[in-house]
Jmol script that loads the backbone (N, CA, C; Angstrom):
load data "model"
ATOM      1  N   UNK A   1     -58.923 -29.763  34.078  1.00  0.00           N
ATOM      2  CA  UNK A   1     -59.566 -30.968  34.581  1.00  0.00           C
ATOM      3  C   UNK A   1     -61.018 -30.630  34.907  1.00  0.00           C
ATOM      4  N   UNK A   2     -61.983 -31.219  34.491  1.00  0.00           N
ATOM      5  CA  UNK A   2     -63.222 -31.387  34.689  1.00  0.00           C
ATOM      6  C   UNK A   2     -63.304 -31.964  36.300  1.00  0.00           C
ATOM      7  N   UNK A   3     -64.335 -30.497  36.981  1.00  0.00           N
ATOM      8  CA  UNK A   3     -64.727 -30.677  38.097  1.00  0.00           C
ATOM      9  C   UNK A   3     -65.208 -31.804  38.280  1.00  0.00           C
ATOM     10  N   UNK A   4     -66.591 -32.114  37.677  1.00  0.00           N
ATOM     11  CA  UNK A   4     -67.252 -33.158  37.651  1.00  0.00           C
ATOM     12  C   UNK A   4     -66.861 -34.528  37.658  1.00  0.00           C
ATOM     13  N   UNK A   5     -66.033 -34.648  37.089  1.00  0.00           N
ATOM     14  CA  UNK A   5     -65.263 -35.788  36.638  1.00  0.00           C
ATOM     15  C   UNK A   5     -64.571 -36.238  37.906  1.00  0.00           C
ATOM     16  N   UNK A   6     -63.731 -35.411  38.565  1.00  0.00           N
ATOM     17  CA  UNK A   6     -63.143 -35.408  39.785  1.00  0.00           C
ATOM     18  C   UNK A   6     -63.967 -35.868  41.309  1.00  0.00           C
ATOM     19  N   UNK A   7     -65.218 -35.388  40.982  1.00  0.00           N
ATOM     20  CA  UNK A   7     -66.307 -35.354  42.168  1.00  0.00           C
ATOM     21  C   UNK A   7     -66.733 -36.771  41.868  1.00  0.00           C
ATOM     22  N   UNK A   8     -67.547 -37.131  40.924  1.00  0.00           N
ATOM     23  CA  UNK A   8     -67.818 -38.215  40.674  1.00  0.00           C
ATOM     24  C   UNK A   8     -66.918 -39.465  40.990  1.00  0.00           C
ATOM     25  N   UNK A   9     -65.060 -39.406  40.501  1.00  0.00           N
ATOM     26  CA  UNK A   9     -64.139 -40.277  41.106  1.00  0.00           C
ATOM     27  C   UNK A   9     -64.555 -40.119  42.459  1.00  0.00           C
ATOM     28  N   UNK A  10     -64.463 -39.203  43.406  1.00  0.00           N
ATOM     29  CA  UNK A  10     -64.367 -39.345  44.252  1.00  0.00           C
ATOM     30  C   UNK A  10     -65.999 -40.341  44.693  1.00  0.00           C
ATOM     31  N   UNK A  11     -66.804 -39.726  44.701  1.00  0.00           N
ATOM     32  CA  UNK A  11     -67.877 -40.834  45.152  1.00  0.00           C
ATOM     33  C   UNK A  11     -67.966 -41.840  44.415  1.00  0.00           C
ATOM     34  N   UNK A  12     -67.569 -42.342  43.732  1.00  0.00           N
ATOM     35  CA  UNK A  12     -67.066 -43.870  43.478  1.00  0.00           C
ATOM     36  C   UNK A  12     -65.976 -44.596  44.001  1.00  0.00           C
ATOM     37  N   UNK A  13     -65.178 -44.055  44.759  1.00  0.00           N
ATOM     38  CA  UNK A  13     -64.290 -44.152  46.048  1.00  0.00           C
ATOM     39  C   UNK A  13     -65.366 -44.611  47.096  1.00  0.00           C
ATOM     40  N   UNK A  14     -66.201 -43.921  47.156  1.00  0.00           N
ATOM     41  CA  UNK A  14     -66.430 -43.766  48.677  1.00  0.00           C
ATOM     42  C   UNK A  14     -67.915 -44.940  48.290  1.00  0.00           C
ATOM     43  N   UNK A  15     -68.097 -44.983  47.193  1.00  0.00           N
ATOM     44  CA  UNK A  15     -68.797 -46.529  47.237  1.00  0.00           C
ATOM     45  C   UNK A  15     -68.268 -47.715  47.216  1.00  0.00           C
ATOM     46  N   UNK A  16     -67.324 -48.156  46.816  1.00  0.00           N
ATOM     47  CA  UNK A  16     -66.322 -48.710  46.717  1.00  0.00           C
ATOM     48  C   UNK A  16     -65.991 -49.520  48.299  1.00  0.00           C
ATOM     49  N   UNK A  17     -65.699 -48.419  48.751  1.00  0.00           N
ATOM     50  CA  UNK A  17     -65.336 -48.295  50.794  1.00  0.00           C
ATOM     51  C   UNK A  17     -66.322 -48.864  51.394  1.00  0.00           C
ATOM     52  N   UNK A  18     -67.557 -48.158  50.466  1.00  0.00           N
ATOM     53  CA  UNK A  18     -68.632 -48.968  51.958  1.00  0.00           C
ATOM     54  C   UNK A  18     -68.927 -50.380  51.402  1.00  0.00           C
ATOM     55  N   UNK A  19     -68.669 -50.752  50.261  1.00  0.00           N
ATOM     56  CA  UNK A  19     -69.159 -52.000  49.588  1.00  0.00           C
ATOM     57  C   UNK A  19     -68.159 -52.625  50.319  1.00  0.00           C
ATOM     58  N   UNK A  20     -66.505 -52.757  50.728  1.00  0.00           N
ATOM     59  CA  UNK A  20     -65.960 -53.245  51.129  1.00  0.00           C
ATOM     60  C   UNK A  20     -66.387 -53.520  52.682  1.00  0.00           C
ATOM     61  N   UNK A  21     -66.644 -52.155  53.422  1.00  0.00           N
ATOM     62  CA  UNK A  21     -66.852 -52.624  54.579  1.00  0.00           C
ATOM     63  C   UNK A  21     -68.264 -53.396  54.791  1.00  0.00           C
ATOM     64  N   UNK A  22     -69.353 -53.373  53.953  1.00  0.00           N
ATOM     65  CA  UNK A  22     -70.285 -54.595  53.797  1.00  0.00           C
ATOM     66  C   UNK A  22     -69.722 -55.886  53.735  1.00  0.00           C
ATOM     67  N   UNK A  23     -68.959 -55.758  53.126  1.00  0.00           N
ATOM     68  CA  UNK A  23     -68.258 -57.175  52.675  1.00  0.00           C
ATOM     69  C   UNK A  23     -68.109 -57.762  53.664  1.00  0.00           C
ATOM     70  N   UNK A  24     -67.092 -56.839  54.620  1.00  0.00           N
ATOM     71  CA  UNK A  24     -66.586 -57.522  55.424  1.00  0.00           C
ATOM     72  C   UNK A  24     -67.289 -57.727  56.565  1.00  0.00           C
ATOM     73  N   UNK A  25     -67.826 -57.052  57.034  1.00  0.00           N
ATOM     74  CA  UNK A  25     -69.248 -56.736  57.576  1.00  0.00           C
ATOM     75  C   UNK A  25     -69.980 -58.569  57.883  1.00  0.00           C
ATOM     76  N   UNK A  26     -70.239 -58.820  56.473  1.00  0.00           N
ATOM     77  CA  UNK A  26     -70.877 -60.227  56.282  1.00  0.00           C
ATOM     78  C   UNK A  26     -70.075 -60.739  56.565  1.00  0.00           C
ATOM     79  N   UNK A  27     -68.394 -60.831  56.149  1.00  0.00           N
ATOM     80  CA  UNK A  27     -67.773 -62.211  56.827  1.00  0.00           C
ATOM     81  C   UNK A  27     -67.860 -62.220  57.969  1.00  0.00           C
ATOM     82  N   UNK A  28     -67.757 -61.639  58.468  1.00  0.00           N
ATOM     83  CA  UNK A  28     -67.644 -61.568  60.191  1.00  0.00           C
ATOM     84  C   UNK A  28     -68.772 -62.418  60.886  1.00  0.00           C
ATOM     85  N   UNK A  29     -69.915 -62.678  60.204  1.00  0.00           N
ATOM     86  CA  UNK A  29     -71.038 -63.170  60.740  1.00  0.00           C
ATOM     87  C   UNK A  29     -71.251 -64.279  60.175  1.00  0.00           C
ATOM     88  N   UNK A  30     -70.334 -64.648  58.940  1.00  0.00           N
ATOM     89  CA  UNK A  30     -70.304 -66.294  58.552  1.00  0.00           C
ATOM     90  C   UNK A  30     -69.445 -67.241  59.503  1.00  0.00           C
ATOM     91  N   UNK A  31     -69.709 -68.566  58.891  1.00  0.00           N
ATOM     92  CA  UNK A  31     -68.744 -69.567  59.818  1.00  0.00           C
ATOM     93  C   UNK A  31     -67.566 -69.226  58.541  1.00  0.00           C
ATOM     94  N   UNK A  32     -66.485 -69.961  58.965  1.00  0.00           N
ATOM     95  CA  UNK A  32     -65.565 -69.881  58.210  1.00  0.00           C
ATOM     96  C   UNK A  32     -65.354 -70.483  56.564  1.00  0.00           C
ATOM     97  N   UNK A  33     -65.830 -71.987  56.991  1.00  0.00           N
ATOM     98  CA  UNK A  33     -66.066 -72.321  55.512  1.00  0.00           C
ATOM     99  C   UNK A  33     -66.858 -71.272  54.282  1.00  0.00           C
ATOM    100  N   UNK A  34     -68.069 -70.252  55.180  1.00  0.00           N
ATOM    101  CA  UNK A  34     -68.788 -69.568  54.069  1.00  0.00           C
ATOM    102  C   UNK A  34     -67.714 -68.582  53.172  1.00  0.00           C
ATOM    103  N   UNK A  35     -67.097 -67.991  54.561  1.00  0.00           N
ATOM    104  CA  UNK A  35     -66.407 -66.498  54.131  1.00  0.00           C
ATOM    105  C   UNK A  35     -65.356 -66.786  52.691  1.00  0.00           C
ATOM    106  N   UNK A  36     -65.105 -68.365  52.744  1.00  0.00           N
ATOM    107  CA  UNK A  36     -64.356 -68.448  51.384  1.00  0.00           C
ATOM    108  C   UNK A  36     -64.731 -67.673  49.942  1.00  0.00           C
ATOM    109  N   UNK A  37     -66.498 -68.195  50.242  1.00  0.00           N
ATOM    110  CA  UNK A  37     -66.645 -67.417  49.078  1.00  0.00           C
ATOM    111  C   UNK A  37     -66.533 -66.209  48.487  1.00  0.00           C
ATOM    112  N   UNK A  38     -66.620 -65.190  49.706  1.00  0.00           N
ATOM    113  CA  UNK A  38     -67.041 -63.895  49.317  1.00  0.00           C
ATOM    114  C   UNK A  38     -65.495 -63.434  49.601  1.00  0.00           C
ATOM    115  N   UNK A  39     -64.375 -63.801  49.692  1.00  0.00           N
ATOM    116  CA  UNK A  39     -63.270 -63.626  49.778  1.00  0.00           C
ATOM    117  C   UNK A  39     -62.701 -63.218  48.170  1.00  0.00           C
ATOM    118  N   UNK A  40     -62.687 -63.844  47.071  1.00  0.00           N
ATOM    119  CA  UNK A  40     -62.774 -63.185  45.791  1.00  0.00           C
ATOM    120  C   UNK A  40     -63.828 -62.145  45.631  1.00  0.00           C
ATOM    121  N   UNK A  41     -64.862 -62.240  45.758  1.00  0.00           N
ATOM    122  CA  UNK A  41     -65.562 -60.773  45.719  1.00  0.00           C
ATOM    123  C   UNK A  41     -65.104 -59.491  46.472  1.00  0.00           C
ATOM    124  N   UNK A  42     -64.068 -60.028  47.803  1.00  0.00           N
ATOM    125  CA  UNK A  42     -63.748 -58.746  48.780  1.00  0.00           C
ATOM    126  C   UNK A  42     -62.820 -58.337  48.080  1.00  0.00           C
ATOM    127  N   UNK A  43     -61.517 -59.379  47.570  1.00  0.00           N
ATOM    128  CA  UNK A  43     -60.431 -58.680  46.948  1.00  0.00           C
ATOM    129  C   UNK A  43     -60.717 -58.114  45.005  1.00  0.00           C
ATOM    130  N   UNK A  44     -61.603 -58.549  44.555  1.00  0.00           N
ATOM    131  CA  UNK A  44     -62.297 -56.977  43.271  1.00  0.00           C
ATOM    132  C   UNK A  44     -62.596 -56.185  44.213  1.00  0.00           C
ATOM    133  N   UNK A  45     -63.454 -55.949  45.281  1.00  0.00           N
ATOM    134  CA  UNK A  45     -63.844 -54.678  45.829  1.00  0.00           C
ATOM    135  C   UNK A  45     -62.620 -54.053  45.939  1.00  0.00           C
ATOM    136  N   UNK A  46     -61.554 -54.651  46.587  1.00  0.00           N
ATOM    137  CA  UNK A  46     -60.355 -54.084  46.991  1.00  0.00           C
ATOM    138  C   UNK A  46     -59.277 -53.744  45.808  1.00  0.00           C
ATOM    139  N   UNK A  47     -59.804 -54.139  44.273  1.00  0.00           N
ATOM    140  CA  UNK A  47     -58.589 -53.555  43.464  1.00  0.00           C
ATOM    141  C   UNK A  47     -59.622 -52.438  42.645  1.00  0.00           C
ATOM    142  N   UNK A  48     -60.994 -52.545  42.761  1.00  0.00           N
ATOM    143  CA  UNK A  48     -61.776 -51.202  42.422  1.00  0.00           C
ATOM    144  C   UNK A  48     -61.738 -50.239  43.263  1.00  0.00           C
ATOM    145  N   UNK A  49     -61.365 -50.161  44.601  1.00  0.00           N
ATOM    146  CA  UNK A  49     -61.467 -49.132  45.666  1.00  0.00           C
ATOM    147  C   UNK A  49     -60.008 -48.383  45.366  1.00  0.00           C
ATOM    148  N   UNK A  50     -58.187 -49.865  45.369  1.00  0.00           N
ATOM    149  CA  UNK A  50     -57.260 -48.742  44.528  1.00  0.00           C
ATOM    150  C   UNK A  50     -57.238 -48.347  43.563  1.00  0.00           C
ATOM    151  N   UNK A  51     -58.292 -48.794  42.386  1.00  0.00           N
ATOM    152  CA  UNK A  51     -57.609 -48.207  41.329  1.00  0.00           C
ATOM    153  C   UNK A  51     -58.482 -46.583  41.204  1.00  0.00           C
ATOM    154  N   UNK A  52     -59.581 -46.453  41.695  1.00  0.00           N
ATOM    155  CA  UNK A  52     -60.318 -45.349  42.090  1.00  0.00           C
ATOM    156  C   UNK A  52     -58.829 -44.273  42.817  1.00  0.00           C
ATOM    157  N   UNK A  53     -58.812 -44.883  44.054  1.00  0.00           N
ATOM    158  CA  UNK A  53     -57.878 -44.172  44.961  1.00  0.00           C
ATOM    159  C   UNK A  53     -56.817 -43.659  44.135  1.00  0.00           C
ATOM    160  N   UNK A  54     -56.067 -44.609  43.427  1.00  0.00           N
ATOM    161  CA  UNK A  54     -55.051 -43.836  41.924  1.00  0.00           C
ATOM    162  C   UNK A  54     -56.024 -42.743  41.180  1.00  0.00           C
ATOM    163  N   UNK A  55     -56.908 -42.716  40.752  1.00  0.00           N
ATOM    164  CA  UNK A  55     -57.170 -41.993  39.927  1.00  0.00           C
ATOM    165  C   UNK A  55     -57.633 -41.073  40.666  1.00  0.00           C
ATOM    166  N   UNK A  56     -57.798 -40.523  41.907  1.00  0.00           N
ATOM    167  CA  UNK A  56     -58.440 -39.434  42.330  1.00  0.00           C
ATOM    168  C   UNK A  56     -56.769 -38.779  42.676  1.00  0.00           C
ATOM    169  N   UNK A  57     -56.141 -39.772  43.045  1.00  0.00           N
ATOM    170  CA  UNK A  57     -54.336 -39.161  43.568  1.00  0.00           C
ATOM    171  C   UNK A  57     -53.826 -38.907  41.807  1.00  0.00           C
ATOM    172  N   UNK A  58     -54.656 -38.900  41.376  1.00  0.00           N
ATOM    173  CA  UNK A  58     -53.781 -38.784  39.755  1.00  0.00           C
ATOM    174  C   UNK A  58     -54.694 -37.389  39.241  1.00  0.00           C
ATOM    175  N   UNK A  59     -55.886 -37.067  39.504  1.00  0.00           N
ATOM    176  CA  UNK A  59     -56.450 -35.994  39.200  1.00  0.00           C
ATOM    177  C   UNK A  59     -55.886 -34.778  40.516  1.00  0.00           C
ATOM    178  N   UNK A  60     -55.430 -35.079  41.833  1.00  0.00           N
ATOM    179  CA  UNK A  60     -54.930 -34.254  42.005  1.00  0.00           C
ATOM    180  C   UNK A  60     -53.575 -33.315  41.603  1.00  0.00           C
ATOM    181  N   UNK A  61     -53.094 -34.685  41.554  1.00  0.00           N
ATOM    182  CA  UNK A  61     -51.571 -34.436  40.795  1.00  0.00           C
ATOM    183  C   UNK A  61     -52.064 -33.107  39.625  1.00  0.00           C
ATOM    184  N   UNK A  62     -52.409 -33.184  38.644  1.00  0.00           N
ATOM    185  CA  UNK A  62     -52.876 -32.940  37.128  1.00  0.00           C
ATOM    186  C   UNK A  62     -53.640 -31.550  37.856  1.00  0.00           C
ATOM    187  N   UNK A  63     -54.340 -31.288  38.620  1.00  0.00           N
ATOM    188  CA  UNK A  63     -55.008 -30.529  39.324  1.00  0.00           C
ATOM    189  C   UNK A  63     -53.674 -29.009  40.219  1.00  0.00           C
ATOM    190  N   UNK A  64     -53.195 -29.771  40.626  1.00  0.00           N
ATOM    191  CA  UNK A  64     -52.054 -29.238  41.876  1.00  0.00           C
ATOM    192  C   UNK A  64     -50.807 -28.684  40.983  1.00  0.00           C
ATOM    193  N   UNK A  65     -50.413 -29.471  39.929  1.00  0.00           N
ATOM    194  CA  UNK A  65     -49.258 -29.160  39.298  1.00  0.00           C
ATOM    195  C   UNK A  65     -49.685 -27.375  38.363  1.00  0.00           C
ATOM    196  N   UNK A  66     -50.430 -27.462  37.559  1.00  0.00           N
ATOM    197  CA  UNK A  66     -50.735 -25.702  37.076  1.00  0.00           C
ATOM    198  C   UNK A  66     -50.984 -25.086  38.124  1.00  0.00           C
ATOM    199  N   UNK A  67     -51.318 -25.419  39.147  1.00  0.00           N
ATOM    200  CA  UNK A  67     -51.554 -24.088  40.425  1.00  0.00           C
ATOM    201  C   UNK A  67     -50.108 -23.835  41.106  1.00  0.00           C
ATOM    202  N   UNK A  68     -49.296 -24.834  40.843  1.00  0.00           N
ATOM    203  CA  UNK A  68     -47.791 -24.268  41.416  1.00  0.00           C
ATOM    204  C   UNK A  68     -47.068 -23.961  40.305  1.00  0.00           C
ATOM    205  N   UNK A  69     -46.981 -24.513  38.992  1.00  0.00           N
ATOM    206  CA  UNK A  69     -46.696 -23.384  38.180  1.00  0.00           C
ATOM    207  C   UNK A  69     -47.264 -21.785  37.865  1.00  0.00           C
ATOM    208  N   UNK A  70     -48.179 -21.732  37.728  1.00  0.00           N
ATOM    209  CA  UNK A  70     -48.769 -20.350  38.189  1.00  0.00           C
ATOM    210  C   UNK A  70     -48.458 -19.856  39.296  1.00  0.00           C
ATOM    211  N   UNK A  71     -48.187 -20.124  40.428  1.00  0.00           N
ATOM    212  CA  UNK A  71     -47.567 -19.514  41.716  1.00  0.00           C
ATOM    213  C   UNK A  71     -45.885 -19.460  41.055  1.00  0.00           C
ATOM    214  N   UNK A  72     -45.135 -20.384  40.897  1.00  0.00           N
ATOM    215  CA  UNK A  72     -43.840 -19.768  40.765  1.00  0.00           C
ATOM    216  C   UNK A  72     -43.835 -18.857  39.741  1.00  0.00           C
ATOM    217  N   UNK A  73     -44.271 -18.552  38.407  1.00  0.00           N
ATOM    218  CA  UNK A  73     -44.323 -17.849  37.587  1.00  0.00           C
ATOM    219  C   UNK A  73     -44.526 -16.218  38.412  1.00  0.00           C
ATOM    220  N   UNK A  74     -45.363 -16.402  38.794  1.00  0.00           N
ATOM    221  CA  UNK A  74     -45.666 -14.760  40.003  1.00  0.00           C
ATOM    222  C   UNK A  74     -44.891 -14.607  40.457  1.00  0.00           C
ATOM    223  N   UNK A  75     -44.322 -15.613  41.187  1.00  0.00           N
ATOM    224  CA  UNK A  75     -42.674 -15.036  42.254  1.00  0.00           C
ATOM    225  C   UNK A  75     -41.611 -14.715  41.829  1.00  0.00           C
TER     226      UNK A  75
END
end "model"
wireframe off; spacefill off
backbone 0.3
color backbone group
């Protein structure tokens, strides 16, 4: 697995996070009728933040699995 690749998921996670907590950030300071709008924009933030979150729990997986085969192989 490409380091890079891994690092990069990860800070696209963590943009992801703060774009959400902007998000929400702003509703909080609208009246209610506004926050409708940005309510579809919060929930894409929120299926780009899991599907990131899968893929960084999926590069560990892929990551973690040859380092415990290589450990049981030694034992």
């Amino acid at each position: 697995m490409d380091v890079k690749r891994i690092l990069d998921t990860i800070r696209e996670v963590e943009v992801w996070a703060q774009r959400m907590e902007s998000l929400k950030g702003r509703m909080r300071g609208l009246p209610r009728s506004q926050r409708a709008t940005l309510r579809s924009e919060l929930e894409i933030v929120h299926q780009q933040l899991e599907h990131y979150q899968a893929l960084v729990a999926d590069m560990k997986r892929s990551v973690a699995q040859p380092m415990f085969s290589d450990f049981v192989e030694k034992v």
